[in-house]
Every structure is written in structure tokens, then in C-alpha cells.
C-alpha positions, 0 to 999 in steps of 0.5 A: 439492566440485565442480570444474565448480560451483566455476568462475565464470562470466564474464559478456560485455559485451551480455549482461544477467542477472536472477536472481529468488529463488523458493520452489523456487529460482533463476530466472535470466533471461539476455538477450543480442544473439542472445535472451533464455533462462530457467534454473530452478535446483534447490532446494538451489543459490544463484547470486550475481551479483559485478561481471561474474561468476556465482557458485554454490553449494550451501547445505548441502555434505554434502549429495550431492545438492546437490553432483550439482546444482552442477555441473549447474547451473553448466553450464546458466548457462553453457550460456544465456550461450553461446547468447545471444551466440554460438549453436550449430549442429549439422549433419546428413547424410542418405546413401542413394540418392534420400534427400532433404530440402527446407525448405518454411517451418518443416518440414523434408520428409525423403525417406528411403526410406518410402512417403511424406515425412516432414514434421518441424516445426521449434519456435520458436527453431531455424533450419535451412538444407539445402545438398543432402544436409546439414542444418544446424541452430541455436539459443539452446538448447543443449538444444533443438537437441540434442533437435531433431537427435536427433528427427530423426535417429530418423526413419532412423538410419543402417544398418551394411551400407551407411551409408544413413540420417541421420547426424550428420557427425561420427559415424562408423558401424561398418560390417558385412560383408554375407552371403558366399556361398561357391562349392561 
């Protein structure tokens, strides 16, 4: 049985939840103040709604494939109904020398020590805001917003002699000591 599936998920006031029952699944259809986002279940995993509260379950429990997708799914419900009442946000930090990013409409222009600047598009639902050397970034979508910021944290991972790229501000680089020369 699984422990995180097993949990119900409270459902807050303000937020509206439809689930439609399909021939690969469950569609679960999340509406709260901040949006709206859809959760397409697997096959094999049932979600009932009772009074204020989600609850999930698998149809055949030995099977182990639908007891790995329980708690998954579970997760993302959970996840959705987070997102639609209070959002997330991730922040960035982009260290080096004339390292610099600007916010011109949608795109995010990133100073990072190439030839040129490089210009990332940002996907509907995700919102950025850059105060100096930081960028913060939100969202709905839990999963977006993870794949956003790790995309752009690939554009220049942070260097282990000297820290330069962009990091999460939260991570913590293993640093390495540079070349010794030694005296004759």
C-alpha cells in the first residue's frame, strides 16, 4: 500500500474540481483564484471526490505498477491544488563578472559571458521578475516552473573554480582549488 496515495487531499475553499472519467483514465480539471490546470491520471488509478476531499486509489492493489502510480498521482493532484491557490516560485542567481540579465516583455536577455546575449522565452503561465543579479520565477505549474528554471540554468551552469554561472540561490557549489604553481 502506498503511504503518500493513501493520504487525502483537502480541497480549500475557492477552489472547484471536476473529474471526468475516460477510457485511458481520469481527467481531473482543478479551478482556483490563481488558474485553472488539468491532471491526466494513469490508467489503473481511480480518484473520488467526498464532501471537501480527494480520494485515491488503485483498482487491482497487487498489481506494482498501479501501487508506483498512486502515490504519483496523488502527488500531482496535490501539486495542482497548491498551484491554483497559492503558486510557486523559484529564484535564480547569475554570479560572474559583467554577467547580467534584463526582462524585455516575455524574454528573459541573459549576459553570460558568450559572444552574444542570450534570449530565452518565457511559456504562458510563468512570470518572471529580475531585481539585479536575481531572477525570480513563478507559476501554476509546479512542473513547468521546474522545467523553466532548470532550462535556464543550463544556458551557464555554475563553474567550480570560481562560482561563475547561474545558479539556483539555494545551491551550493563545490568549489575546487586552482592550479598551484609551485617555487623552484
Amino acid at each position: 500500500m502506498s503511504r503518500v496515495g493513501k493520504k487525502p487531499i483537502e480541497i480549500p475553499k475557492g477552489v472547484e474540481v471536476k473529474i471526468n472519467a475516460e477510457k485511458m483514465g481520469y481527467q481531473v480539471g482543478i479551478k482556483g483564484p490563481k488558474g485553472s490546470l488539468n491532471v491526466a491520471l494513469p490508467q489503473g488509478v481511480v480518484v473520488e471526490q467526498k464532501d471537501n476531499q480527494l480520494v485515491l486509489s488503485v483498482q487491482n492493489s497487487e498489481d506494482g505498477h498501479e501501487k508506483a502510480l498512486w502515490g504519483l498521482s496523488r502527488s500531482l493532484i496535490n501539486n495542482a491544488v497548491l498551484g491554483v491557490t497559492g503558486g510557486f516560485s523559484k529564484e535564480l542567481e547569475i554570479n560572474g563578472v559583467g554577467f547580467k540579465v534584463a526582462l524585455q516583455g516575455k524574454k528573459l536577455v541573459l549576459n553570460v559571458g558568450f559572444s552574444h546575449p542570450v534570449e530565452y522565452a518565457l511559456p504562458d503561465g510563468i512570470v518572471a521578475v529580475v531585481e539585479k543579479n536575481n531572477i525570480k520565477i513563478s507559476g501554476i505549474d509546479k512542473q513547468l516552473l521546474g522545467q523553466v528554471t532548470a532550462e535556464i540554468r543550463a544556458i551557464k551552469k555554475p563553474e567550480p573554480y570560481k562560482g561563475k554561472g547561474i545558479k539556483y540561490i539555494d545551491e551550493h557549489i563545490r568549489r575546487k582549488a586552482g592550479k598551484v604553481v609551485k617555487a623552484a
